[in-house]
VEXLO-136810 format. One record per residue (C-alpha): residue number from 0; residue in three letters; y, x, z. Coordinates in steps of 0.05 Angstrom, whole numbers. Each point is the difference from the previous one (the first is absolute). Example, Ala and Ser with C-alpha at 12.3 -4.5 7.8 and 13.67 -1.06 7.14 Angstrom:
<rs>
+------+------+--------+--------+--------+
: resi : resn :      y :      x :      z :
+------+------+--------+--------+--------+
:    0 :  ALA :    -90 :    246 :    156 :
:    1 :  SER :     69 :     27 :    -13 :
+------+------+--------+--------+--------+
</rs>
This chain:
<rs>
+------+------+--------+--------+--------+
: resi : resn :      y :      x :      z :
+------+------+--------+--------+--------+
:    0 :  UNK :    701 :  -3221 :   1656 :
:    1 :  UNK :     58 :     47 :     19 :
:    2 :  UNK :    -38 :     57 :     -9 :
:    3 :  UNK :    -27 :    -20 :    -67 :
:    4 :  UNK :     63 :    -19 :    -33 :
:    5 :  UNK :     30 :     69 :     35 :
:    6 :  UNK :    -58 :     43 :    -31 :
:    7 :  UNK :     16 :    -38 :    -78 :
:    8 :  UNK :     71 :     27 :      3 :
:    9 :  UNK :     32 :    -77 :     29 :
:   10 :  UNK :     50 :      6 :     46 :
:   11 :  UNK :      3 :    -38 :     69 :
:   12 :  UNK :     62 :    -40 :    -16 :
:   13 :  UNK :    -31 :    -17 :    -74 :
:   14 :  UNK :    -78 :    -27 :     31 :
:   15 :  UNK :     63 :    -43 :     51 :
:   16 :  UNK :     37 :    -28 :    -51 :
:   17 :  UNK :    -68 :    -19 :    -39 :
:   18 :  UNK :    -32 :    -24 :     67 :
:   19 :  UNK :     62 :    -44 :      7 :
:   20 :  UNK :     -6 :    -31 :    -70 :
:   21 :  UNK :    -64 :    -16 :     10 :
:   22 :  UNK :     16 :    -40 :     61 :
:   23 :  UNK :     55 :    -39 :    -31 :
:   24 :  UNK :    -44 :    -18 :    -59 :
:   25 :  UNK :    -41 :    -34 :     41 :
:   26 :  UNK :     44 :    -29 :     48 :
:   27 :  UNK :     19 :    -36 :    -60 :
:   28 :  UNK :    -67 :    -19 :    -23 :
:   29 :  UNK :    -11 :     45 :    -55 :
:   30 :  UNK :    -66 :     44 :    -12 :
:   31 :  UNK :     26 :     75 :     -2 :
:   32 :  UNK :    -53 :     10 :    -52 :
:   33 :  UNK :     18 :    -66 :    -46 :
:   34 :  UNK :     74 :     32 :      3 :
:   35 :  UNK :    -23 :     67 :    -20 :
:   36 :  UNK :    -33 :    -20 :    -56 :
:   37 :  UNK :     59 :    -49 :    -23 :
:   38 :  UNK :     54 :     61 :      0 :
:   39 :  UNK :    -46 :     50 :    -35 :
:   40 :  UNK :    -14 :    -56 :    -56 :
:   41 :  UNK :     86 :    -18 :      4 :
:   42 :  UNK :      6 :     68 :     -3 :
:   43 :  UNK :    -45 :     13 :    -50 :
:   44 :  UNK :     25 :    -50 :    -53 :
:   45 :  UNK :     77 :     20 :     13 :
:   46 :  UNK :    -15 :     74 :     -9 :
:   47 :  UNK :    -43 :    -13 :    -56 :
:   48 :  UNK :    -68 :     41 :     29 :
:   49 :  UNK :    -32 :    -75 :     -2 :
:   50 :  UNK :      1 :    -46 :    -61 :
:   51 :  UNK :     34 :    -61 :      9 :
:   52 :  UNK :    -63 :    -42 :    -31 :
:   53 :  UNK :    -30 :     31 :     69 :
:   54 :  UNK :    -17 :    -64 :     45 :
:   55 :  UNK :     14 :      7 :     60 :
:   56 :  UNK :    -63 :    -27 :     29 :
:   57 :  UNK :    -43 :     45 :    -38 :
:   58 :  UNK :    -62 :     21 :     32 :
:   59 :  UNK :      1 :     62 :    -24 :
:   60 :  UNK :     70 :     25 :     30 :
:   61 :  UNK :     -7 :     29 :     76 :
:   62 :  UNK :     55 :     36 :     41 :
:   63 :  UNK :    -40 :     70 :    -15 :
:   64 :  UNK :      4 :    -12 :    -81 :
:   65 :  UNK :     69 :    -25 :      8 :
:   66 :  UNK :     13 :     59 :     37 :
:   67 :  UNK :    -26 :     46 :    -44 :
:   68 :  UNK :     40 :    -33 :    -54 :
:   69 :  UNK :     62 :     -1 :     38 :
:   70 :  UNK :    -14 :     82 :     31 :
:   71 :  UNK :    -14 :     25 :    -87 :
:   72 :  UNK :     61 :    -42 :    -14 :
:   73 :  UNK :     53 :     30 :     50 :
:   74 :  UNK :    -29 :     74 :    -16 :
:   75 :  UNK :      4 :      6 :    -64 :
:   76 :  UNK :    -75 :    -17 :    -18 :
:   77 :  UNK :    -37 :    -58 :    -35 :
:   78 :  UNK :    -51 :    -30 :      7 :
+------+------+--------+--------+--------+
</rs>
């Protein structure tokens, strides 16, 4: 994994501090992918890059859309 996140340009202390979130997540019994999702919609609907009639259990929204949303938002772009 190390070498991975090295060759994509992450830094050793940055995969640490993600590794380390991802433990205390579930330490406290959440699903690193169920919180994920919940921040990119939160993020989404305070930034404005996601309408707020968006549910949030939509079937249709995924980490990689919201990502996408969240990526064309913060550079500049829309989507």
């Amino acid at each position: 994994m190390r070498k991975a996140a090295e060759a994509n340009g992450v830094a050793a202390a940055d995969l640490d501090r993600a590794i380390a979130i991802v433990r205390v997540l579930q330490q406290g019994g959440e699903d690193p992918d169920d919180f994920v999702l919940r921040e990119y919609i939160l993020d989404g609907w305070l930034r404005g890059y996601l309408p707020l009639t968006v549910q949030a259990g939509d079937p249709t929204l995924n980490a990689w859309r919201l990502g996408q949303l969240a990526e064309a938002h913060y550079s500049g772009r829309r989507e």
